[in-house]
N, C-alpha and C positions, 0 to 999 in steps of 0.2 A: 528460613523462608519457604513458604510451601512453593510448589512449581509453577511456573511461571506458563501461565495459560495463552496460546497461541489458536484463536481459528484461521485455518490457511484456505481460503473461498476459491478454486480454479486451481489447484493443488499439482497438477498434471507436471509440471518442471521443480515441485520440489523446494523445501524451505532453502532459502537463501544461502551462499556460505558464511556471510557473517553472524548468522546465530550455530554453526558448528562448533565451535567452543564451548557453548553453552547447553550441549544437548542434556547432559547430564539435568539441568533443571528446569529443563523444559516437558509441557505435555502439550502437543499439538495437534488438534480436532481438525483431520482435512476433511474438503469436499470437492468431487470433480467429476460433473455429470455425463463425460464424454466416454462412454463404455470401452473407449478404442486404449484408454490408460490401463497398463498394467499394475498401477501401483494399490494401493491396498488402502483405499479411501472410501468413505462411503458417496453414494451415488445418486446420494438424493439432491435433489434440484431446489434453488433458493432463491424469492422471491420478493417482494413486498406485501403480496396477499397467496395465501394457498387457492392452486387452481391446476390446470393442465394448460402448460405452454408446447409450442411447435419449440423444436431443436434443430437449429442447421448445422449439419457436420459440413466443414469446410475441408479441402483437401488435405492442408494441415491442419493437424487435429488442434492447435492452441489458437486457432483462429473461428472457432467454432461460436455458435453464439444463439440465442433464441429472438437474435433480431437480424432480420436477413442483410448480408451484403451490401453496402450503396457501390454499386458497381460504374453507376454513371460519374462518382470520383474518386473509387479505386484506380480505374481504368488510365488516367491520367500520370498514374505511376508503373514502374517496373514491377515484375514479376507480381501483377494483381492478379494471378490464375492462383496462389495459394489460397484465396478467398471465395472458389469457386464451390457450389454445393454437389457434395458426393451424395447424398443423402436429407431426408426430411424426416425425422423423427419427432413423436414424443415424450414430455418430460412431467412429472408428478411435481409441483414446487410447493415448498412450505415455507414459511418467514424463517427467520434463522432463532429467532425467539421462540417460536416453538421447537427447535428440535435442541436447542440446546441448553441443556439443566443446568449447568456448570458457570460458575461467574468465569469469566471472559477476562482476560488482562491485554491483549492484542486479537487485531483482524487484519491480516492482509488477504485485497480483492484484488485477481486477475482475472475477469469474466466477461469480458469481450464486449462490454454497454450496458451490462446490467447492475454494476456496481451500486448504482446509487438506490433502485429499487432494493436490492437486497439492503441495504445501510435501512432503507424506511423500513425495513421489517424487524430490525434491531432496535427496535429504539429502546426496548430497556435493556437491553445487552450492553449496549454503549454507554449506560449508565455509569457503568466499572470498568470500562475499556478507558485502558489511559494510553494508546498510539495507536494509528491507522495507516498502514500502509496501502494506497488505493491507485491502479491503473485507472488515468483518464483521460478524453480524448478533446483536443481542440476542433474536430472536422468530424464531419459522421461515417464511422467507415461502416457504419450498420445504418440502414435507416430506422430512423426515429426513434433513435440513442440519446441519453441525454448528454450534455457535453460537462466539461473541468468545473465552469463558472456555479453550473446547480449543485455539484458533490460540492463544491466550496459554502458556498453559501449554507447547504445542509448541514456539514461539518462544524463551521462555524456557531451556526443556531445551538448546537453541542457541548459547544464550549473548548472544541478543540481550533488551535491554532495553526498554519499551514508553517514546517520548517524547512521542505526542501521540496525541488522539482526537478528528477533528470531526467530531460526529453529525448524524445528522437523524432530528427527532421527527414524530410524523405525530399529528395531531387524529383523533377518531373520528368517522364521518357522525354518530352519535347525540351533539345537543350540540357539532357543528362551528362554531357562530354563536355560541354562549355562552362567555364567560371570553376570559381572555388566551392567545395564537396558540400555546403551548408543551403540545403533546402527549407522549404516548407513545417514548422512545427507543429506536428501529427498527434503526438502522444505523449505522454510521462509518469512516472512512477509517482506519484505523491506523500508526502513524509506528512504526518499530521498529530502533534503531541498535544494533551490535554492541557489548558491552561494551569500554571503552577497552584494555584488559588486553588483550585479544584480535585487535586489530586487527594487520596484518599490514602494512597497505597506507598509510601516513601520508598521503600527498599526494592518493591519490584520496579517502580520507577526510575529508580537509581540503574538499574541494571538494565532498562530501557534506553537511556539516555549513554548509558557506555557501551552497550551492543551498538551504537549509530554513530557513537564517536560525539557528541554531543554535550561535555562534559560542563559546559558553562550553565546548560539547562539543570545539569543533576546538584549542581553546589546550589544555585537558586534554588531548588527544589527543598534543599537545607536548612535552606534560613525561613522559608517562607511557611515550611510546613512545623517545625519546629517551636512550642510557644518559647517565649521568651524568657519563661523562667529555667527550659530546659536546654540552652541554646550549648552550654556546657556538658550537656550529658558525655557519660565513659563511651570511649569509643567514638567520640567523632571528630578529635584528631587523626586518628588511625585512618576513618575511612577518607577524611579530606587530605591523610598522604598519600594516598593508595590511590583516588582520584588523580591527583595530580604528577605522581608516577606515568599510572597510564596515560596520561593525558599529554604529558612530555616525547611519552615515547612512538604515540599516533604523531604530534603534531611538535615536534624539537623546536618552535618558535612561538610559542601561547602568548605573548605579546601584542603582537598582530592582531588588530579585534576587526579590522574588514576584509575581507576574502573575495576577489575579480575571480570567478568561475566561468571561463568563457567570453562570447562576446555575445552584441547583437549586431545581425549580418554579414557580412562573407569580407568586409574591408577591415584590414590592420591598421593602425594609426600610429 
């Protein structure tokens, strides 16, 4: 299998630990336009159309963003001075379709609202991207961000389908000490795999779908991508023991086909 292509969009904290396993076959194209990162990314700025955007350096630097602060409901929560602007600079942006030659196998976006502009400047990049890992926001903590429901609907249009959502709610100063720790849902990471039908790519797929722990997506993936006359091919008992191996040893119960992750609202039943 050639290397399994990662663009990392807002790169400043660094690929994930669950693809540490896998650095070996991996090659990952960051970018992270905050000059304050010491890491070794390039610094070019991504867009939906190439132009010169304003950059607000916020005081923490991952909160930084080229759409300024909504401080009228930041302010509503604790420690909203992280969001305060040190700084106003400029930034050079290009679509991500121009600057990158290389077919694309994954995109994770952490860019503070600008996600879904940069995804419209992909759009043939996404062609051959089979998952998207994308930060999005239910509330505007930028003004005039777009929110969850437009990267959904964009994605969608794609042919990619939504498989997970881990939020984070935030309590309000008013009433921060009263009730149970479960606020307001603010944000979440978004898990977005290509529909099976669509996939192109079986094997790096496969390896998509066991990096996330996802294994019921990588067997379907199997049977669907597979013609029927090859459905026997050498070697796909092997990998369907070896799925199921690791699959046993994430999840000792594979049984279980519904999964309660949490609740909704702050009462137990």
């Amino acid at each position: 299998m050639d290397k399994f292509v990662i663009i990392d969009v807002g790169a400043a904290n660094g690929l994930h630990q669950r693809w540490k396993p896998y650095e070996g076959q991996l090659e990952v194209i960051g970018f992270e336009p905050d000059m304050r990162s010491t890491e070794n990314f390039s610094s070019i700025g991504l867009y939906k159309e190439a132009g010169i955007l304003p950059f607000y350096e916020t005081r923490t630097r991952t909160d930084s963003s080229i759409f300024p602060p909504n401080h009228q409901f930041l302010n509503k929560f604790p420690k909203a001075d992280r969001f305060n602007v040190v700084h106003i600079s400029e930034i050079e942006v290009k679509t991500l379709d121009a600057v990158v030659t290389k077919e694309a196998d994954f995109i994770k976006l952490d860019t503070q609202g600008s996600e879904l502009g940069i995804l419209q400047g992909a759009e043939k990049t996404l062609e051959n991207v089979l998952g998207v890992e994308v930060e999005v926001e239910f509330s505007e903590l930028y003004q005039g961000q777009p929110l969850f429901a437009e990267v959904d609907v964009f994605l969608r249009k794609k042919d990619f389908q939504l498989f997970d959502l881990a939020s984070v709610h935030w309590k309000r100063k008013l009433g921060k000490g009263i009730g149970n720790s479960k606020g307001q849902i603010i944000y979440a990471d978004a898990l977005y795999f290509k529909n099976t039908e669509k996939i192109k790519k079986l094997d790096k797929a496969i390896l998509m779908a066991k990096v996330y722990g996802y294994f019921d997506y990588a067997f379907e993936l199997g049977e669907t991508q597979l013609p029927r006359t090859r459905r026997s091919f050498p070697g796909k008992r092997l990998i369907g023991n070896f799925l199921r191996k690791a699959a046993h040893f994430i999840d000792p119960d594979p049984n279980v086909w519904q999964f309660i992750g949490g609740h909704l609202g702050n009462r137990y039943e």
